[in-house]
C-alpha positions in Angstrom: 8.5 57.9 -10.5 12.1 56.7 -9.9 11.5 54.6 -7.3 9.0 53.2 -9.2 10.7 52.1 -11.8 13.9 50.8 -9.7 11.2 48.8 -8.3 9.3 47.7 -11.2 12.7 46.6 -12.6 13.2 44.4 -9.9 9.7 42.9 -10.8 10.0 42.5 -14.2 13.4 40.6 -13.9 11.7 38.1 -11.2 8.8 38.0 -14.2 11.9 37.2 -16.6 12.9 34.5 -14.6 10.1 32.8 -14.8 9.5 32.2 -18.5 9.3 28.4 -19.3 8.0 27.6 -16.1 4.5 28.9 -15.4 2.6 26.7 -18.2 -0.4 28.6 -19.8 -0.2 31.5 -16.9 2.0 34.4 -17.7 5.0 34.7 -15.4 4.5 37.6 -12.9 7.1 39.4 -10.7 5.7 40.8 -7.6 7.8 43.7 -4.8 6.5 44.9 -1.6 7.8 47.6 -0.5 8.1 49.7 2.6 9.9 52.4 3.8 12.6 52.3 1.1 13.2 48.4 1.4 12.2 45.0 -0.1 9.8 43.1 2.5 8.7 40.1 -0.2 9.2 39.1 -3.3 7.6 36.7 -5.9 7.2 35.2 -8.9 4.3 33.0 -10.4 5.6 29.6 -9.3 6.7 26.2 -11.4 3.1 25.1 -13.2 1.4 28.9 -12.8 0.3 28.6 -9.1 0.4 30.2 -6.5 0.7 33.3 -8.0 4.1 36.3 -7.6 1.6 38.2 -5.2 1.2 35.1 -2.6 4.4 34.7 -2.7 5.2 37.8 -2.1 2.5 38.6 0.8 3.6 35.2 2.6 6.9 36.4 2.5 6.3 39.9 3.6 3.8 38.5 6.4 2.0 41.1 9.0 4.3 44.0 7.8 2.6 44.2 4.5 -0.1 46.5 5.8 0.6 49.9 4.6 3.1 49.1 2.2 3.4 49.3 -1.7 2.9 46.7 -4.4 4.8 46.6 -7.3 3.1 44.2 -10.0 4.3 43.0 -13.7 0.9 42.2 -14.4 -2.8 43.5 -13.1 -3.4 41.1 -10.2 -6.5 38.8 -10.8 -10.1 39.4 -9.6 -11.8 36.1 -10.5 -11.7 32.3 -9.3 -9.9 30.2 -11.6 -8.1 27.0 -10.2 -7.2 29.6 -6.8 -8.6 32.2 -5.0 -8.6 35.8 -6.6 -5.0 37.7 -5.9 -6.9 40.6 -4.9 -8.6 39.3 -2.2 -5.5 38.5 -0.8 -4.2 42.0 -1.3 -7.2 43.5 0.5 -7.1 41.5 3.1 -3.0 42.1 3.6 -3.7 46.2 4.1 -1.3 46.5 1.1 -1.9 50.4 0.8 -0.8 51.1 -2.9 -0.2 48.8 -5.6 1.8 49.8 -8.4 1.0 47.9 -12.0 3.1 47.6 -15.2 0.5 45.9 -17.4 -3.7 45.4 -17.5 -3.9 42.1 -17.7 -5.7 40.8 -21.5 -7.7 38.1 -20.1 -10.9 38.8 -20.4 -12.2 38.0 -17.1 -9.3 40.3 -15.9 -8.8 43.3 -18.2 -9.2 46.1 -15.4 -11.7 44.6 -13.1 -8.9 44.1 -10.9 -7.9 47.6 -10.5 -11.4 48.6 -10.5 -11.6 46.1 -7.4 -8.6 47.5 -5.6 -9.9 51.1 -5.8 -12.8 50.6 -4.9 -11.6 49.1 -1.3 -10.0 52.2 -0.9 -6.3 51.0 -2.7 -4.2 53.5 -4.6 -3.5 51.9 -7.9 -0.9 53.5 -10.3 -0.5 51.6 -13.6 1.6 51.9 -16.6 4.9 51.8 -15.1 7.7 50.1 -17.6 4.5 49.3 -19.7 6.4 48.4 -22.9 9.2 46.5 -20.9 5.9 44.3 -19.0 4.9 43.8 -22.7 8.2 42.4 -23.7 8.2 39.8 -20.8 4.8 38.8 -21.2 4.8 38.6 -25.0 4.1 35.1 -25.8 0.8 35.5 -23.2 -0.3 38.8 -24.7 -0.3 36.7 -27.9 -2.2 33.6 -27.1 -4.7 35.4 -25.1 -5.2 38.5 -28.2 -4.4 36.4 -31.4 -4.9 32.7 -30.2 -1.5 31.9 -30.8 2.1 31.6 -29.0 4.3 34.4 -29.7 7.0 32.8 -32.4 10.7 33.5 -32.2 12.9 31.8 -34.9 16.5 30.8 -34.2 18.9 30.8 -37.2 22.9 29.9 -37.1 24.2 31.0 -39.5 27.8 31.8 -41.1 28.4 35.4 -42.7 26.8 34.4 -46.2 24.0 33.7 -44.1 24.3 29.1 -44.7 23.7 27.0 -41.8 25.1 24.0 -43.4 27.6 22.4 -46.0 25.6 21.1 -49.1 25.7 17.6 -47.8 23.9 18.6 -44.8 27.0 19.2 -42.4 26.2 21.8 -39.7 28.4 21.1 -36.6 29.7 23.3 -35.8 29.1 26.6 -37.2 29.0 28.6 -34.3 31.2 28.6 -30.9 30.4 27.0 -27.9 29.4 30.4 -26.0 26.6 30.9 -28.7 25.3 27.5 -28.3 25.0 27.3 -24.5 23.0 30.8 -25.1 20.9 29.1 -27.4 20.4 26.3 -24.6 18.8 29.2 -22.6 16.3 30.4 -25.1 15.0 26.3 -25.1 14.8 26.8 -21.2 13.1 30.2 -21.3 10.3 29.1 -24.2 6.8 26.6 -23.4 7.8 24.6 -26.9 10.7 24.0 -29.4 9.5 23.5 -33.2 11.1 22.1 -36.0 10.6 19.8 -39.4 10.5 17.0 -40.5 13.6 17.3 -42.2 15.4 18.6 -39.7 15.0 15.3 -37.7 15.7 13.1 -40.4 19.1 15.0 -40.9 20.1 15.1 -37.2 18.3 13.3 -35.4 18.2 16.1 -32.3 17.2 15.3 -29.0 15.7 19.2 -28.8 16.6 19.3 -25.1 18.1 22.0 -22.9 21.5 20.7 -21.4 22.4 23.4 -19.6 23.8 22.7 -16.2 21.3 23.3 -13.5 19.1 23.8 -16.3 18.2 20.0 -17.2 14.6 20.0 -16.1 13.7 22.7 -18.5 13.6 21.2 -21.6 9.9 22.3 -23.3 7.5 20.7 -25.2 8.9 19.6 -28.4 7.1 20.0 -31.6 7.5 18.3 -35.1 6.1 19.6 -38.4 5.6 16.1 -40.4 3.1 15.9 -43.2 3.6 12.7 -44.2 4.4 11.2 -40.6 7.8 10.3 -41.6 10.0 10.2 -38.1 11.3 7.2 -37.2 10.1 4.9 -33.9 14.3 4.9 -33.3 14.8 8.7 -33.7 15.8 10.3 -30.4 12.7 12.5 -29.9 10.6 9.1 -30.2 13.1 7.3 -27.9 12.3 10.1 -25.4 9.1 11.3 -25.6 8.0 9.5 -22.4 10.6 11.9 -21.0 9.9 15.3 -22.8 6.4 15.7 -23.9 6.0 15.8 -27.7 3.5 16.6 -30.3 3.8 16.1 -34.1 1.6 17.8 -36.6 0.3 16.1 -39.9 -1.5 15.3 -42.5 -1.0 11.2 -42.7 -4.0 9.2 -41.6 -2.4 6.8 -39.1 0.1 7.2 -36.1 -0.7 4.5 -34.0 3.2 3.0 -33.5 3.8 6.5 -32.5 0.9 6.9 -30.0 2.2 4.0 -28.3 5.6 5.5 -28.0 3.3 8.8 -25.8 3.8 10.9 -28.6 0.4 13.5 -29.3 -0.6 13.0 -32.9 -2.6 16.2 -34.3 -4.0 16.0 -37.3 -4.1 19.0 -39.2 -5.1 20.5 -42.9 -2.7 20.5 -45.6 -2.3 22.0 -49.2 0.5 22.1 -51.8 2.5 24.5 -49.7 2.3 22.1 -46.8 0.5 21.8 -43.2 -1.4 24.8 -42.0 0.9 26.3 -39.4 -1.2 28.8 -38.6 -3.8 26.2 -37.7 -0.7 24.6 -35.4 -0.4 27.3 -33.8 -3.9 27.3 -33.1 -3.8 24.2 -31.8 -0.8 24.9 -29.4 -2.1 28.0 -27.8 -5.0 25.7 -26.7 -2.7 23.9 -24.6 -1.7 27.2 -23.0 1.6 27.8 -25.3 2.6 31.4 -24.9 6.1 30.9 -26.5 7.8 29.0 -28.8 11.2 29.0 -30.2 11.2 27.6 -33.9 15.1 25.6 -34.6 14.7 24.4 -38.1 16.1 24.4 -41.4 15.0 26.5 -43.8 12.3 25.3 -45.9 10.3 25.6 -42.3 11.5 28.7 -41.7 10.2 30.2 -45.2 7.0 29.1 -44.6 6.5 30.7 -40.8 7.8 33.7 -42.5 5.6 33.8 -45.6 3.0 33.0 -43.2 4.3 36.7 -41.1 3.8 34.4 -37.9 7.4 35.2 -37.4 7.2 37.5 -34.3 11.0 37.7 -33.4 13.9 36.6 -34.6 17.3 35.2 -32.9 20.2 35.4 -35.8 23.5 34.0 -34.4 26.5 35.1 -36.9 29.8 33.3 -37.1 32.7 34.8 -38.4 32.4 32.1 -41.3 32.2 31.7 -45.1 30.7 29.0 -46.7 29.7 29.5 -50.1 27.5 29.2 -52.3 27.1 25.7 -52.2 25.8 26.1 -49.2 22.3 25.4 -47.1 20.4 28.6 -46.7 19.3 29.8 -43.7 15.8 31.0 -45.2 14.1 29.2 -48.1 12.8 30.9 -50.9 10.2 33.5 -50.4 8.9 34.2 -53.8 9.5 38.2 -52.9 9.5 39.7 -56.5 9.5 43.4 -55.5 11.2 45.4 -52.4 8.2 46.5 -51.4 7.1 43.0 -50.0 9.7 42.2 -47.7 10.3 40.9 -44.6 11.0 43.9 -42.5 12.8 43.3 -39.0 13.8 45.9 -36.5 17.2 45.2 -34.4 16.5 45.3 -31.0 19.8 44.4 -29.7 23.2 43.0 -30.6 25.2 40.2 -28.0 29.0 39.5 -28.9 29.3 35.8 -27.7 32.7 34.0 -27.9 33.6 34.6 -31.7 30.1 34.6 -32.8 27.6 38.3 -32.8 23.9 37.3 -31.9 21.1 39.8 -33.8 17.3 40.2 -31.7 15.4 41.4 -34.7 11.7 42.6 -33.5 8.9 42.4 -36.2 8.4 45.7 -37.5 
């Protein structure tokens, strides 16, 4: 079982590398092994296709027969837009695949192992299960709960404000913690934020990491009243970076010109129906989303519990209570209904401590 995991490791990282990139498939990680050493590696390519196990057999050719598979994810059995991964795994003579995950999609969900064994293939599965889930979070989501797994970035100072009262924000945390925040943009399939947030800033909502560039997600703007402006910068480059605002308005037609997606969606007093957004972005194959707002937006996801993670950057700041909270009011009367958060890890960047708080 060591080996296995040294392996798997290996498979979930190419998996990790992946995330962003692989549109509404989940990114996979693939090892052949034999004798001891790597013979081909792979991970779902730019736009889902081909899959980590191509990859992987094309790299490890003829020598493939015999050896072991290590997989992040059950391979397919069924044609979609390619041939089914296991067909090319048969064929190869791989003689043991090795599985972290059973895949959720319906037409998957164990028919592939089934196929494999019963071709004659060894299949172990369940190897660094909950470390598979982790990776593949935002596509366990969409596929179990039809919606993108939701991870909410707040900067913040100690007394937990992310801006002056006038609206100042720049900058409250160090340069190390923003270029980390750069990554989560390129690691996500959409960027979310308000209306308000826009009007105050006027953020481009792009990743500008070098190397990095081409990674910026789809952008997505929470606007009842269909209030952004033709000149903001995410209008000026939507031809660019795709973008999608949500609302309630009736009209958008100077925005559709400007190749912005309009979707119209319910609304009530407390404002558009996020969940229904959500909806509505997991049919465009959005597994994960990273929410940068302020925080009347950020209340609402929360009220809503479609808060699935959280990133909360601390600076080693005081601002006061004059201050723009992080989180808007959550009309939590009573201990017993709050928002409970597990921390799953602590980062020191630069001056600045970054918190990864699961959902409990």
């Amino acid at each position: 079982m060591t080996n296995h995991c040294k392996f798997m490791k290996l498979a979930l990282s190419l998996a990790a590398r992946g995330l962003g990139r692989t549109g509404e498939n989940p990114s996979v990680g693939c090892v052949i092994v034999k004798g001891g050493a790597v013979i081909g590696r792979g991970v779902t390519a730019v736009g889902g296709r081909p899959h980590a196990e191509i990859v992987a057999l094309m790299q490890a050719g003829k020598t493939a027969k015999g050896a072991d598979m290590y997989v992040s994810l059950e391979p397919c059995c069924h044609f979609g837009k390619s041939p089914p991964c296991t067909d090319a795994i048969i064929k190869s003579g791989i003689g043991r695949v090795i599985i972290s995950n059973i895949d959720p999609f319906p037409e998957v969900g164990g028919k592939g192992i089934k196929k494999l064994r019963t071709t004659g293939i060894e299949v172990i599965t369940g190897v660094l299960e909950p470390e598979g889930e982790e990776v593949n979070a935002g596509f366990f989501k969409r596929i179990l709960e039809n919606r993108p797994y939701v991870t909410l970035k707040i900067a913040a100072s100690l007394d937990g404000k992310t801006a002056l009262e006038d609206g100042e924000s720049k900058w409250i945390t160090g340069i190390d913690a923003r270029n980390f925040g750069h990554l989560l943009r390129s690691q996500s399939d959409a960027i979310m934020t308000g209306i308000g947030t826009v009007l105050a800033d006027d953020p481009m909502l792009d990743c500008r990491l070098p190397g990095l560039e081409d990674r910026s997600p789809l952008r997505v703007i929470i606007d009842s009243k269909l209030r952004i402006s033709k000149k903001s910068k995410i209008i000026a480059t939507a031809k660019k970076i795709p973008t999608v605002v949500f609302t309630a308005a009736p009209s958008g037609k100077a925005l559709l010109k400007s190749c912005v997606t309009i979707e119209k969606i319910k609304s009530s007093r407390a404002g558009l129906d996020l969940r229904a957004a959500l909806g509505n972005l997991a049919g465009k194959g959005i597994n994960r989303i990273l929410v940068e707002s302020g925080g009347k937006l950020a209340a609402s996801l929360l009220k809503e519990n479609l808060v699935d993670e959280i990133y909360w950057f601390v600076a080693p700041k005081i601002i006061g209570g004059e201050g723009l909270n992080g989180i808007a009011e959550l009309g939590i009367r009573k201990m017993e209904n709050v928002k409970n958060f597990a921390l799953a890890e602590t980062k020191k960047l630069g001056d600045d401590l970054v918190l990864r708080l699961k959902r409990s």
